[in-house]
C-alpha angles and dihedrals in degrees: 000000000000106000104192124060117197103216098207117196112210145142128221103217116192103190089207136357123130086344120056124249091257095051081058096045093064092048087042100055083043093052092038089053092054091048099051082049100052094047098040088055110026109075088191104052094089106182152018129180118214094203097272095274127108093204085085090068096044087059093043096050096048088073101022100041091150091064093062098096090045091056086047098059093037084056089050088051094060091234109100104052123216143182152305077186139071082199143353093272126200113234107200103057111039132070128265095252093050086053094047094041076050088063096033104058093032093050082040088049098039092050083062089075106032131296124333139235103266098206137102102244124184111142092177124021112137105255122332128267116236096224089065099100096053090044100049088051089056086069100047096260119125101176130075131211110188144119132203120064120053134081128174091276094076084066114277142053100206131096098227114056139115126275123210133204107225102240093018147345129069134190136171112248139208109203119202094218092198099023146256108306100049087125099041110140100347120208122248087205101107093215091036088055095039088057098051093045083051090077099036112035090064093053093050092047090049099048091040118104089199152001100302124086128179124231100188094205097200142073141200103306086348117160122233101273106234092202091071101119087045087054104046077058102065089042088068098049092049086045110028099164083059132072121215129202155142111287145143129234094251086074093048084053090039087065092027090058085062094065121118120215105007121184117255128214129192143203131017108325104210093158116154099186097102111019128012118270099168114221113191090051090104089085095043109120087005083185098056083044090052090044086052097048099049092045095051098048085061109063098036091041107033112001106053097034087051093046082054101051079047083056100058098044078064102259121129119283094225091216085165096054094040088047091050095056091042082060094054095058100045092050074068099045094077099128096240084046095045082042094049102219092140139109131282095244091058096046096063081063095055087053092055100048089043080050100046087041089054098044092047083051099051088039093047093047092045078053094051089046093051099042092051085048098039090061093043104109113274087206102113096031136313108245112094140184099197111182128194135211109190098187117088098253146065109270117195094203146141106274101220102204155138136233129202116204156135096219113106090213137005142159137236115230134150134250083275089053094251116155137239133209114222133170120214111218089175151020135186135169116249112205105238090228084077096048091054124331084215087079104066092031088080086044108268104137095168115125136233127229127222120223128207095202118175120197143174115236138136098241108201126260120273091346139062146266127212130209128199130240110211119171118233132175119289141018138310106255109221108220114248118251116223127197106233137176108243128359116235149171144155099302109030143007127216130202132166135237119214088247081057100248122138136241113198131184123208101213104201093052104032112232136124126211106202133201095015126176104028105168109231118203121197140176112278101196082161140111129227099280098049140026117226132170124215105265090245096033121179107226122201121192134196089252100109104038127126110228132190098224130186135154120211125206120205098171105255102031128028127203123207121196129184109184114189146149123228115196109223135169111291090222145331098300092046089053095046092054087046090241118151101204101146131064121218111202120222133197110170109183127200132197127186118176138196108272093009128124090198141095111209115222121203117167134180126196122199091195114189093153126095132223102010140129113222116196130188108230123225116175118203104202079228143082112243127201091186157008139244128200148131132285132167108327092337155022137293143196120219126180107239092231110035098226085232086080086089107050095033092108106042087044089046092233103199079238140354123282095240107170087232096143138176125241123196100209109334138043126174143128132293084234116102090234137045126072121295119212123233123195144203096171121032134025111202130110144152128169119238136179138100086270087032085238106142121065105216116206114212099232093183136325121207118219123168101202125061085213140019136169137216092037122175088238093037129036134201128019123015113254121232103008126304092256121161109245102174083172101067082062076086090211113190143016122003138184130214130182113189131141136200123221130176118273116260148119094281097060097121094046083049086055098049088055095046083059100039101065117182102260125211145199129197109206116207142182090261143072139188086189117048114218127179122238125275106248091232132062105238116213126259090244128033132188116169090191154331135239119189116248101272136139110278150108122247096217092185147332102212126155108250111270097236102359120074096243142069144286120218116175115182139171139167137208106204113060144041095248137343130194124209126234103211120178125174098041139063110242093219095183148316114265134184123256086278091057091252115149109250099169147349092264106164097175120054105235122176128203125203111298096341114126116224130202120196134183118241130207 
């Protein structure tokens, strides 16, 4: 029987739910102030957590800046408690990078003031990664603070035990079986407070491995409770065998680390049997998931590899700017912000910090594009087609891009005068007063004309190639479109059904897939936080659509487009009559292009029905037992039915164990055939089937409360509030980018791809923004180094945070080690997840699924 009980003082402090960040903010500067108060003049109130998230300072200070010295000291002191994060991130839904730049700027903020809490603490995400232990060692922390997400079957029935990645990572955990605001406002009443520890104390005692319990003492916004030591009192009466008193968790982990023999558990841990993890999340807000995705796929694809080839051309690395977007979108990464069971209210501010993060990143990388441009030689001519690769290696493949002129005609040739051939699918006239309004203020009103121009070219590793504009006689001949019946090259070939699905044929293996991406709708009886069908739902399909269908050859790219409507119930009690009194218009897009292994998605939704799911559908042509896709810095291998889906009800699962999962970029088959999806938009599958052979890809589901009770998937009480969010209906158009690719080791290599596209940047004779020149002339080509074709995935190129040098990080799914071949750059040494040195590491090796960061010269 466990002797001693931690009263932990804390506060959970959602920045936004069904209440806005700036409701928050007021209570938060009120219940600051009296926390600031309590510690600075009560000797004996040892201790206060501030959530384990630094963003709550930043908040408060905005408003109370005079009050910064005064938090120091208290931190020093050992008595306010802050980090490891900058917010309580969500694990399941956002990339590896945004959860490791989550840990570096909040244990970076928080060392501003003392020392930081060094656990990972995250009382409420909405099931654990996998991938958490590796990336909190990578930080240096070894202990875990959560709660949702693990039952005994994971192995153990305790609530202190170790947790494993499953290929690296470990750290000791303190579960809160019941979660993190058992102790919120307390009653001083002693029978009152005797009833309530009755439920919880025997739970406690029964999951403890020895004589130390937890009473987390805070809620969601909850102010300090004065009462405490009241409080602590009565305690003692109701248990006298216990003592009770102010702590920390360090102190729980202090006595828990001298446990012999403590249970280990292993993998991603997304249970709901005894608390709510929320599987089908994943779809809520489909539009803001779509926002994220796409967002974060820029900076750590585009933007930072870019600002670090400016750097080394000897341009400034902007750490400020890049650490100020990375800010915007965690502020979105809360896990009920990330999951989007809010308000609507409060989504409308996710939207605009997803839309000002996006705009400083396209801004910041058209900066970075020009800057690079602007210093090559003028020499030769101004006008310039510079065009970018940002993965490590040479890539032969179709430049996608546009030029802005005057010239009637011109060529492309290199700085040795070599020419290019080039085909032209569009043109448009640009009015000059958007080019520079300088131009038709002296009275030049001609306008320019804007080129879509495709070529063929091997553009360098890691670096850029430009390619000259020089005007010649003539005019630019557009390449004819012609209508043809399938689209083909040397890797697929695409053809279109009347109901406008798609049969595709891999070539080099020699399958076709007939009749692919069928849209599926389905009835949505859900909230925000879960999908569930009506128990006897009334499905429609795309089968028997009828589609106008065409495919468009430009030479080197195809399109095919298959526009259709489907008619599908208006609403619940449409569906539930089996009336189909709404009609749901469809335009599914595909590009192949010449060289490339992809097949490019684009899909718009025009959505006037209420309360419904709508899946893509992929079939396979063969039976899967599991699947295979991306999390945080890896792979990973789900059943496609948990075998908890036939003992949920007798156990009394909180909801049912749908294998409804997320993906990150990839999701296929562990079979060694069929089409894998890519995705640059949403992250939910689940394959479905009587052979389980199509992978379905949740494209949006539209739900009209934040929270319900009593749900199909999910008895019992709602979670969140029963709040009306007409919003999340998603009513109107929608925009998905996804892409299919064929099944095979490199996927991951194949996704990254798929999200790296060659950039470009056309440099005229005009200006809106005047720049001075670099005081250095950049090459024609560029390539800032070189790794050997090998099986990885490039993580991230960033300029070290504090050292004058470079941070690759690096990891691969498919084999037991790789090593990489890098040439052009020194390998200085290998460093943790917070650029620390760990060791002298001068070649850059990658075990299974570990990701590795190194320090480049």
């Amino acid at each position: 029987m466990a002797k001693h009980v931690h009263v932990i003082p804390h506060m959970h402090w959602d920045r936004e739910w069904y209440f806005t960040t700036e409701e928050s903010r007021i209570l938060l500067v009120n219940n600051m102030d009296e926390i600031l108060e309590r510690l600075e003049t009560d000797e004996n109130y040892l201790y206060y957590m501030l959530d384990g998230q630094t963003a709550i300072l930043e908040d408060y200070f905005d408003v109370k800046p005079e009050n910064l010295e005064r938090v120091r000291k208290l931190v020093q002191q050992g008595k306010l408690i802050v980090g490891p994060w900058y917010t309580q991130t969500d694990e399941m839904v956002v990339g590896g990078e945004s959860i490791v730049r989550n840990l570096l700027y909040g244990l970076k903020d928080s060392r501003k003031f003392g020392e930081p809490m060094m656990i990972g603490y995250l009382p409420d995400s909405f099931g654990q990664s996998e991938k958490m232990p590796q990336i909190l060692n990578g930080f240096g922390i070894t202990r875990s603070i959560f709660w949702r997400g693990s039952s005994e079957r994971h192995g153990t029935n305790k609530q202190n035990f170790f947790w494993e990645g499953n290929e690296g990572g470990k750290v000791l955990v303190h579960l809160l079986p019941l979660g993190y605001a058992i102790g919120k406002y307390l009653p001083a009443e002693k029978e009152a407070l005797a009833k309530r520890m009755s439920k919880y104390m025997p739970v406690l005692e029964h999951g403890a491995v020895n004589d130390e319990i937890a009473l987390p003492n805070g809620h969601d916004q909850m102010p300090i409770q004065q009462n405490i030591y009241q409080i602590m009192d009565t305690l003692k009466e109701i248990y006298p065998d216990k003592t009770f008193f102010l702590s920390r968790y360090e102190k729980i982990f202090d006595e828990l680390e001298k446990v012999p023999d403590l249970d280990t558990i292993k993998g991603e841990l997304l249970d709901g049997k005894y608390m709510r993890v929320h599987r089908s999340i994943f779809s809520t807000r489909a539009d803001l998931k779509s926002d994220n995705t796409r967002i974060e796929n820029k900076i750590t694809n585009i933007l930072e590899p870019l600002a670090s080839i400016a750097h080394k051309l000897g341009f400034s690395y902007e750490h400020g700017l890049v650490e100020n977007i990375w800010k915007d979108i965690m502020k979105n990464h809360a896990h009920d912000s990330i999951g989007c069971c809010c308000s609507d209210k409060v989504h409308q501010q996710i939207a605009d910090r997803f839309f000002l993060a996006e705009d400083k990143t396209d801004e910041l990388i058209k900066f970075y594009k020009r800057k690079i441009t602007d210093a090559i030689s003028q020499e030769i001519t101004l006008d310039k087609l510079t065009v970018f690769n940002l993965l490590p290696y040479e890539r032969d493949n179709l430049v996608d891009a546009q030029i802005i002129t005057k010239m009637k005609n011109f060529d492309l040739v290199d700085e040795n005068g070599k020419s290019y051939d080039f085909t032209v699918t569009k043109t448009e006239i640009v009015d000059a007063g958007l080019i520079d309004r300088q131009i038709v203020h002296y009275g030049d009103y001609d306008p320019f004309v804007r080129y879509y121009l495709n070529f063929v070219d091997v553009i360098p590793a890691m670096g850029y190639k430009t390619f000259l504009i020089k005007e010649k006689d003539g005019a630019v001949a557009q390449t004819a479109s012609t209508l043809v019946s399938a689209a083909e090259n040397e890797f697929f070939k695409i053809s279109l059904n009347t109901n406008g699905s798609f049969n595709i044929t891999d070539k080099l293996a020699n399958i076709e897939y007939p009749a692919v991406l069928m849209i599926e709708d389905g009835s949505d009886d859900g909230d925000e936080y879960d999908f569930s069908e009506l128990e006897d739902d009334f499905i429609v399909t795309s089968k028997d659509a009828i589609a106008e269908t065409k495919i468009v050859n430009f030479g080197l790219q195809s399109i095919a487009v298959a526009k259709f409507e489907m008619c599908i119930p208006k609403d619940l009690d449409s569906r539930k009559s089996k009336v189909c009194d709404s009609k749901m218009g469809i335009e599914i897009s595909a590009k192949l292009c010449a060289k490339s292994k992809i097949i490019d998605l684009e899909i718009n939704i025009d959505n006037q029905s209420k309360d419904h799911r709508v899946r893509l559908l992929v079939p396979q042509g063969i039976a899967s037992s599991f699947s295979v896709s991306d999390n945080q810095f890896g792979s990973i291998k789900r059943p496609v039915v948990d075998s908890a889906m036939a003992v949920w009800e007798q156990e009394k699962w909180d909801e049912r164990p749908d294998s409804i999962y997320p993906m990150l970029s990839y999701v296929a088959s562990d079979n060694s055939t069929g089409l894998a999806v890519l995705t640059n938009s949403v992250r939910e599958f689940e394959f479905i089937g009587t052979n389980f052979d199509t992978i379905a890809i949740t494209l949006f589901r539209g739900v009209g409360f934040l929270g319900k009770e009593n749900l199909y998937r999910r008895p019992g009480r709602p979670s969140g509030i029963k709040m009306a969010t007409p919003d999340s209906q998603l009513l109107g158009k929608l925009h998905f980018e996804l892409a299919l690719a064929a099944n095979d080791p490199h996927l991951a290599r194949t996704a990254k791809e798929y999200l790296t596209p060659l950039v470009w940047y056309n440099k005229m004779p005009y200006n809106a923004m005047k720049l001075n020149d670099a005081p250095f002339v950049a090459p024609y080509n560029f390539s800032m180094f070189t790794i050997a074709d090998s099986d990885f995935v490039l993580s991230v190129l960033k300029k070290a945070e504090t050292e004058d040098g470079y941070i690759l990080r690096a990891y691969q799914s498919s084999a037991d080690e790789v090593v990489i071949n890098l040439q052009g750059i020194a390998i200085e040494y290998e460093t943790n997840l917070n650029e620390d040195k760990i060791n002298g590491q001068t070649k850059i090796i990658l075990p299974k699924n570990i990701v590795k960061s190194y320090f480049l010269k």
